[in-house]
N, C-alpha and C positions, 0 to 999 in steps of 0.2 A: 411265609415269605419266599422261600426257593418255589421257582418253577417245575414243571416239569421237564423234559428234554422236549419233547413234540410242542409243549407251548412255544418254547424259545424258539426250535427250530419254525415254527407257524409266523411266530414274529420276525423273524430272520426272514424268510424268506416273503412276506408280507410286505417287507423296505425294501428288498433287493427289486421288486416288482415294481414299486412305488419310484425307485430311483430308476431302472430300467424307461417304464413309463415317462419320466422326468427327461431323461437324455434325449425318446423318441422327438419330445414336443421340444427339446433345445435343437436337433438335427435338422425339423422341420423350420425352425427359425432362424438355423444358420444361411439351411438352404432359400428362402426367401429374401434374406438380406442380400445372398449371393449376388441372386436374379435382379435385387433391387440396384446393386454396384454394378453388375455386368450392363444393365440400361444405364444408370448413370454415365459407365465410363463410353457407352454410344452415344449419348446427347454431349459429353465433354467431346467425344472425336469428331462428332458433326460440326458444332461448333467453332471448332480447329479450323475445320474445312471449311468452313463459311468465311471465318475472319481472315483465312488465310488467303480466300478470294478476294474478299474485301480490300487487301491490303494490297493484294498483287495488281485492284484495278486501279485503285489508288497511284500504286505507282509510276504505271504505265499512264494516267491523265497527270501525273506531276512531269515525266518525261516529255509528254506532247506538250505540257506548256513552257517546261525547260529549253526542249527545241524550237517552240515561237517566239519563248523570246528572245534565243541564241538569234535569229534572221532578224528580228526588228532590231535589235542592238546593233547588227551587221548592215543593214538599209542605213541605220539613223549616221554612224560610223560612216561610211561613204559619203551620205548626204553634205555630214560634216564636213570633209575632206574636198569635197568639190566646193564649197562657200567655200573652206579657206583660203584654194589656189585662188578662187576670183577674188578674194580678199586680197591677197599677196601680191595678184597681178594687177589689180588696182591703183594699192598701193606703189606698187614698182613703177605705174605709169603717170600716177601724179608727180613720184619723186623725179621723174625723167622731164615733166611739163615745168616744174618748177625750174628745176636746174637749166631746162632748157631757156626759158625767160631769164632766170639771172642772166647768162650768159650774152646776150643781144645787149 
């Protein structure tokens, strides 16, 4: 049953290799995962940059419509305002014709 000292030390250093070995091929698939998150984290930062344009163009076509429709608000707004005076001065000159004819 007992070993000798050279068997054990054979099998000892037979794992130590075996686990060596084991570590090389973990290092190499730390190192490729790396490689595979350093590209990820460039298609996440592209992406970034892409939406981030996306958004900025967005904005600037929600601002240019924001400001057309600030001036047609501000056209339709005057428009208005010139019909009411001739509204008012209308009115003001019927109420004047009326009055006028009561009066005779």
């Amino acid at each position: 049953m007992p070993q000798s000292l050279e068997e054990r030390i054979a099998y000892l250093e037979g794992k130590v290799e075996e686990h060596t070995r084991g570590f090389g091929d973990l290092t190499t698939r730390i190192d490729g995962l790396s490689s595979r998150i350093d590209a990820l984290d460039q298609k996440v930062d592209r992406f970034r940059t892409e939406l981030s344009a996306r958004i900025d163009a967005l904005s600037a076509r929600v601002d240019a419509l924001s400001a057309r429709m600030d001036r047609r608000f501000d056209v339709v707004d005057e428009k208005m305002s010139r019909h009411f005076i001739w509204l008012v001065g209308i009115q003001v000159a019927v109420m004047l014709s009326v009055i006028g004819a009561l009066l005779r």
